[in-house]
C-alpha positions as CSV (number, residue, x, y, z in Angstrom):
1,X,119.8,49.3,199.7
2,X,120.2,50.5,196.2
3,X,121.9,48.2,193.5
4,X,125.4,49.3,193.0
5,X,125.7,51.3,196.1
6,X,129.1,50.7,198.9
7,X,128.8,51.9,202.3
8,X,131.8,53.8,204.2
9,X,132.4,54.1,208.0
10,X,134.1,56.9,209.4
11,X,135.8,57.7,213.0
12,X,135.3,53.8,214.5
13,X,131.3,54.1,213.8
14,X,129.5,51.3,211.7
15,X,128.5,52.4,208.2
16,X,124.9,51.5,209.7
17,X,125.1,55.0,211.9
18,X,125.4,57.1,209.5
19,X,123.6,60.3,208.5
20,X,123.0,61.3,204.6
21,X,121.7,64.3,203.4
22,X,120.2,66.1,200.2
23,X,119.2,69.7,200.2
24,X,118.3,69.3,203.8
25,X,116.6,66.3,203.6
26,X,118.1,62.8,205.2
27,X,117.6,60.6,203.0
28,X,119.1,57.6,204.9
29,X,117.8,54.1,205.1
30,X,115.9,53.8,208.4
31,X,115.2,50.3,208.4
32,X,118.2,48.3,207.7
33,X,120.2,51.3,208.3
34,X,122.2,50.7,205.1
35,X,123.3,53.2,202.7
36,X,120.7,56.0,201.0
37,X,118.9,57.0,198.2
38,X,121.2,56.9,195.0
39,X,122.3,59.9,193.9
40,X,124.2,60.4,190.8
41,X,127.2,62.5,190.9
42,X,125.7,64.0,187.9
43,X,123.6,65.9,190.0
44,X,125.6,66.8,192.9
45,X,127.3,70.3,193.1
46,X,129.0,69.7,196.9
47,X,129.6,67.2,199.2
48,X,130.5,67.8,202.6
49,X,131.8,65.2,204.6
50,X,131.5,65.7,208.6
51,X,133.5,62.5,210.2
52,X,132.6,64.2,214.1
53,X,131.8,67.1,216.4
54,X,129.1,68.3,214.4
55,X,126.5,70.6,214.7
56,X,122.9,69.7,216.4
57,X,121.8,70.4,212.4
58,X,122.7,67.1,211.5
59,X,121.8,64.6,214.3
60,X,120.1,61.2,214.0
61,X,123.8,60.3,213.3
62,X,126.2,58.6,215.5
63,X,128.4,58.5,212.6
64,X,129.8,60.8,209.6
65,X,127.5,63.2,207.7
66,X,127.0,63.2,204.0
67,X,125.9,66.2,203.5
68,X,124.9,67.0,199.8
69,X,123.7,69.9,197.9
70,X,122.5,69.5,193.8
71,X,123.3,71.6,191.2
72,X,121.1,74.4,190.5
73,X,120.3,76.3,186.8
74,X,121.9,79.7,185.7
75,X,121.8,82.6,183.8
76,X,123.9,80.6,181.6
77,X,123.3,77.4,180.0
78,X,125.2,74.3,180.8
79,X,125.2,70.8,180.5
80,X,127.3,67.3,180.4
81,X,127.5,64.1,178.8
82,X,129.6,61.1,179.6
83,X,129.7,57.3,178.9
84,X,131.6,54.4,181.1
85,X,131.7,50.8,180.2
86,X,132.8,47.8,182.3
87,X,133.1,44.9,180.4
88,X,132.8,41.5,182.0
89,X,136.4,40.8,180.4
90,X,138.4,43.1,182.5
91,X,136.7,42.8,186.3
92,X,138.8,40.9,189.2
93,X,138.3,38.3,191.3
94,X,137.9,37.8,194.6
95,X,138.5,34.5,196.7
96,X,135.4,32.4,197.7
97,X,134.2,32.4,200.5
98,X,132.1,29.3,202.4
99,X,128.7,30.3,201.1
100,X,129.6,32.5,198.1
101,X,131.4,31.1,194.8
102,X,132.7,34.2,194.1
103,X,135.3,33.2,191.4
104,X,132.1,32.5,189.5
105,X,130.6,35.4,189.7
106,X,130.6,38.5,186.7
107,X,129.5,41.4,185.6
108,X,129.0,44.0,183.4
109,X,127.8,47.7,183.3
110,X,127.0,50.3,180.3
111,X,126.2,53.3,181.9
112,X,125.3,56.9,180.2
113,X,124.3,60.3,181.5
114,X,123.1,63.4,180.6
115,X,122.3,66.5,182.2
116,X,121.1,70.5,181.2
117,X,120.4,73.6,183.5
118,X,119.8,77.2,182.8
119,X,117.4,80.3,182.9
120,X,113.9,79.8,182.1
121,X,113.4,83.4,183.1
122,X,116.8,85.3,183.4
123,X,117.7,86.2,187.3
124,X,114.4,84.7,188.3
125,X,113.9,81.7,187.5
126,X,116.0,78.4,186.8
127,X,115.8,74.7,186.1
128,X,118.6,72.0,186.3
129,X,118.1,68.6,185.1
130,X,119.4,64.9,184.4
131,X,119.2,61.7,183.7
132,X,121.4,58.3,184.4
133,X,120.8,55.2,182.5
134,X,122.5,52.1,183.5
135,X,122.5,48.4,181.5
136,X,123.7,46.1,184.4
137,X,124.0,42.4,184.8
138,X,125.7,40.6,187.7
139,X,125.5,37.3,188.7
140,X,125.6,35.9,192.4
141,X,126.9,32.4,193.2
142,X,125.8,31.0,196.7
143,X,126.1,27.0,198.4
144,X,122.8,25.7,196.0
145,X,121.7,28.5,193.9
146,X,122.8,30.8,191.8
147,X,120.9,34.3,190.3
148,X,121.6,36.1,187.3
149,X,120.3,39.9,187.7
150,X,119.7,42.1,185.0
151,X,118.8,46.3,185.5
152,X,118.5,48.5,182.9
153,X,115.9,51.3,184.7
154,X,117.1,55.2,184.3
155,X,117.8,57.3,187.7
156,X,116.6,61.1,186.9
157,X,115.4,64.5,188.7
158,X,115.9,67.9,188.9
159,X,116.1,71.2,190.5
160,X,113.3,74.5,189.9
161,X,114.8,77.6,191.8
162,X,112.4,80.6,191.8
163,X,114.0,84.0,193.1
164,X,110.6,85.8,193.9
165,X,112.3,88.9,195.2
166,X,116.2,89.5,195.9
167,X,115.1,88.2,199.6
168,X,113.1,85.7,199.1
169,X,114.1,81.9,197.4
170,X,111.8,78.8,196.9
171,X,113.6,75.6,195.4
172,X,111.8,72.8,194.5
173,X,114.1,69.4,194.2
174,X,112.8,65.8,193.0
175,X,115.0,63.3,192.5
176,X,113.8,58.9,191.5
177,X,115.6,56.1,192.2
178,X,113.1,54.0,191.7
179,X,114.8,50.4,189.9
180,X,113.3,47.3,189.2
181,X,115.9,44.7,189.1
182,X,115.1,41.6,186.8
183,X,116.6,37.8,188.4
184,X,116.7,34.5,186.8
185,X,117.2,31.9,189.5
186,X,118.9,28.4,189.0
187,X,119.7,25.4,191.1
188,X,123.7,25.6,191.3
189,X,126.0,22.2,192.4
190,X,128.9,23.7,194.3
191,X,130.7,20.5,194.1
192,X,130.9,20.7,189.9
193,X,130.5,24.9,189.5
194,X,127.4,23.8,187.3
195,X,123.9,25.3,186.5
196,X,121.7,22.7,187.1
197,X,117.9,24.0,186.7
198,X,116.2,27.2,186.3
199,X,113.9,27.6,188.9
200,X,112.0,30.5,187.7
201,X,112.4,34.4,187.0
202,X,111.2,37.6,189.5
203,X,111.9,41.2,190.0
204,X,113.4,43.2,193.0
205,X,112.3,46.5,192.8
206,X,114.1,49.1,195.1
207,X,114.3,52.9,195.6
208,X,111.2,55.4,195.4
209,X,110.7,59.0,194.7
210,X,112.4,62.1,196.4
211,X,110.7,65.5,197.0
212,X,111.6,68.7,198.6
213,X,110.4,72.1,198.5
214,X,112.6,74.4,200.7
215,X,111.8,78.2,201.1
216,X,114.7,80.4,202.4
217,X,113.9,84.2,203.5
218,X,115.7,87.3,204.7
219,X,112.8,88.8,207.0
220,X,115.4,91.3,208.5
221,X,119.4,92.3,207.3
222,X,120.3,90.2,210.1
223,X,117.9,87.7,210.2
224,X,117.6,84.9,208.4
225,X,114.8,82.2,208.3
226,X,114.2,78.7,205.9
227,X,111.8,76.1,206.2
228,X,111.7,73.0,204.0
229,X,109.0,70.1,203.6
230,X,110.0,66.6,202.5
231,X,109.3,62.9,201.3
232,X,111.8,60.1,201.1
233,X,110.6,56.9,199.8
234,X,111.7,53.3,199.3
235,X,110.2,50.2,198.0
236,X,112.1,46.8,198.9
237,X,109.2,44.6,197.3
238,X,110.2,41.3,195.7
239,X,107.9,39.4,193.4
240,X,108.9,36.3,191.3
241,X,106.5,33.8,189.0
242,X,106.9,30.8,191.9
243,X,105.4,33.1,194.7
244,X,102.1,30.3,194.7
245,X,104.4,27.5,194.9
246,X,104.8,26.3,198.3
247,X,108.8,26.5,200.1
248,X,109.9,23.1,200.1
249,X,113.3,21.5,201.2
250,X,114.9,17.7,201.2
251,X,116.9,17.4,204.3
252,X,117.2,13.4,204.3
253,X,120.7,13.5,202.5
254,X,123.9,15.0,203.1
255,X,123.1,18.0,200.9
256,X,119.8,20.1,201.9
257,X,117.9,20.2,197.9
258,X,115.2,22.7,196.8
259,X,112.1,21.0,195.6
260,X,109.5,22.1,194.0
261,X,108.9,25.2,192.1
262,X,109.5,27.5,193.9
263,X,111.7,30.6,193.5
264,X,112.1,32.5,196.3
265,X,111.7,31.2,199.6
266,X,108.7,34.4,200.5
267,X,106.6,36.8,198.8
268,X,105.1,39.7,200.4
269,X,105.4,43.7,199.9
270,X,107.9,45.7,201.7
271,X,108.2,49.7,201.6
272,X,109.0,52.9,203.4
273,X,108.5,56.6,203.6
274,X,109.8,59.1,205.3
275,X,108.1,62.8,205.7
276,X,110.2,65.4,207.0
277,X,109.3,69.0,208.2
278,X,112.4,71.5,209.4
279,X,112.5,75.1,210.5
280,X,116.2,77.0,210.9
281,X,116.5,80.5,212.1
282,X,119.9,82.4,212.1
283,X,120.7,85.5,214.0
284,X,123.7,88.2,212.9
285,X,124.9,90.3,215.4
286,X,128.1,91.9,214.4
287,X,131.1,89.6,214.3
288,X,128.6,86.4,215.7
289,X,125.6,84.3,214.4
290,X,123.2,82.3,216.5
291,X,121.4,79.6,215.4
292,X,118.5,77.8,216.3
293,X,116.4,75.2,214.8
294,X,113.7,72.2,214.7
295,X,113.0,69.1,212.7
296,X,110.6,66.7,212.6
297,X,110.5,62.7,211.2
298,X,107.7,60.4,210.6
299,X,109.3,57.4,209.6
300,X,106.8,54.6,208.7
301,X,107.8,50.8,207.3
302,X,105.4,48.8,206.0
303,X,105.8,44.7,205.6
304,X,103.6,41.6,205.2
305,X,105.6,38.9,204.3
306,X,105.1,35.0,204.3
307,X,106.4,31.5,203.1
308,X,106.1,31.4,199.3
309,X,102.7,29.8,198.7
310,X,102.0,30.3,202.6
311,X,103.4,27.1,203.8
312,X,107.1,25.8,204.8
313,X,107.7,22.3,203.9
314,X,111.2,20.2,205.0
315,X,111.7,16.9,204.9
316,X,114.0,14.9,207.1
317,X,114.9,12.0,208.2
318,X,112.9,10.6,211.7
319,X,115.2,8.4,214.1
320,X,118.9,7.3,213.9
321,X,120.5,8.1,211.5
């Protein structure tokens, strides 16, 4: 998933069965079924939470709904600033656990945003915009290791709405996530809470571009039609400057050691898109709608992966003991 991002369950349900959408479009991770694309609070206008009983609208869900619309431009320009800082200083600890030194572990987090909207031609057409910069490091504390991670990648995107007639709406939306996450790796001795080694340096780099283009009509007075198009994209690619060094591990002694020079224990490329077609038609009649709708998924995940420098090596001990 993204850096930074929780996951919530709702009613019972696993956070994993959980639907999340943006201006129509779910935006849900459908491999690992973890959280979503990232989006800023800076650029969300509502949120509707749906925790059961929903309508057939928002299926692929077993779950809650997230169900979010952005903010749109105006006849009336407006924007925002705002600053947070979390020093290292004032963060709490949590107990360790049996593979995670977590009383070890820090972090600290400058972030900034920024965001404008209004007319560029009045009652016609409008743009909203922003921008999230983030200056992260955490660290991560595990039985032998130990990685230092360091992000400082902006988050931005926007919103064109075009009112070609009183009727008749077409809003583009795009929104990045796209981070590249920088890791310094070390050999770690549990037993003494010491850095022993660096082991190298790599990058995660995670989230993708967002697009969605959504026309919205009144054909009739009491009939209303929208279709949208959209892509949702994620890249889980990790790359580090050991990938050509064979995996290697010393199991002869009480404690299983890292050898070699290695970094991470694969290398590969891992991504996935998501294109996304809907239709939705509602019906007025007096004092009652109908509603009626279709949507289509192509979900596609891409991954060739193996052993860093294409070979596994472990040594252990042959016979008794």
């Amino acid at each position: 998933h993204t850096p930074g991002q929780g996951f919530a369950s709702f009613s019972g349900a696993s956070f994993g069965e959980n639907s999340y959408q943006l201006n129509g479009l779910n935006v849900g991770n459908f491999r690992a079924m973890m959280g979503s694309t990232f989006v800023p609070m800076e650029f969300v206008d509502e949120v509707q939470v749906k925790t059961g009983g929903y309508e057939a609208e928002f299926g692929r869900s077993t779950g809650g709904v997230i169900n979010m619309v952005t903010k749109s431009g105006t006849n009336t320009f407006r924007g925002g600033f705002s600053a947070y800082w979390e020093p290292e200083a004032l963060q709490g600890q949590q107990p360790d656990t049996l593979w995670d030194d977590n009383q070890e572990e820090g972090r600290e987090n400058l972030e900034v945003n920024a965001s404008l909207g209004g007319p560029i031609l009045r009652d016609r057409l409008f743009f909203f915009g922003f921008v999230r910069y983030s200056d992260t490091w955490f660290t991560d504390f595990y039985t032998n290791i130990a990685d230092l991670h360091e992000t400082s990648t902006p988050y931005w995107g926007g919103k064109l709405d075009w009112y070609m007639t009183p009727s008749h709406r077409l809003e583009g939306t795009y929104i990045s996530d796209d981070v590249d996450v920088h890791f310094t790796r070390y050999d770690y001795d549990s037993e003494t809470r010491t850095l022993v080694d660096q082991r190298g340096t790599g990058v995660r780099i995670r989230g993708g571009q967002n697009y969605i283009l959504k026309y919205t009509g009144m054909l009739a007075s009491d009939f209303l039609i929208s279709a949208q198009a959209g892509r949702n994209e994620f890249n889980r690619t990790n790359f580090s400057d050991g990938d050509e060094c064979p995996y290697a591990k010393d199991a002869r002694g009480e404690v299983t050691l890292n050898i070699g020079c290695w970094v991470r224990g694969g290398r590969g490329r891992d991504s996935d898109t998501r294109d996304a077609f809907r239709v939705d038609l509602d019906w007025f009649v007096g004092d009652h709608s109908l509603r009626a709708g279709a949507d289509y998924e192509m979900n596609v995940a891409s991954q060739a992966r193996e052993y860093s420098g294409g070979v596994y090596y472990r040594y252990v001990l042959n016979g008794d003991p």
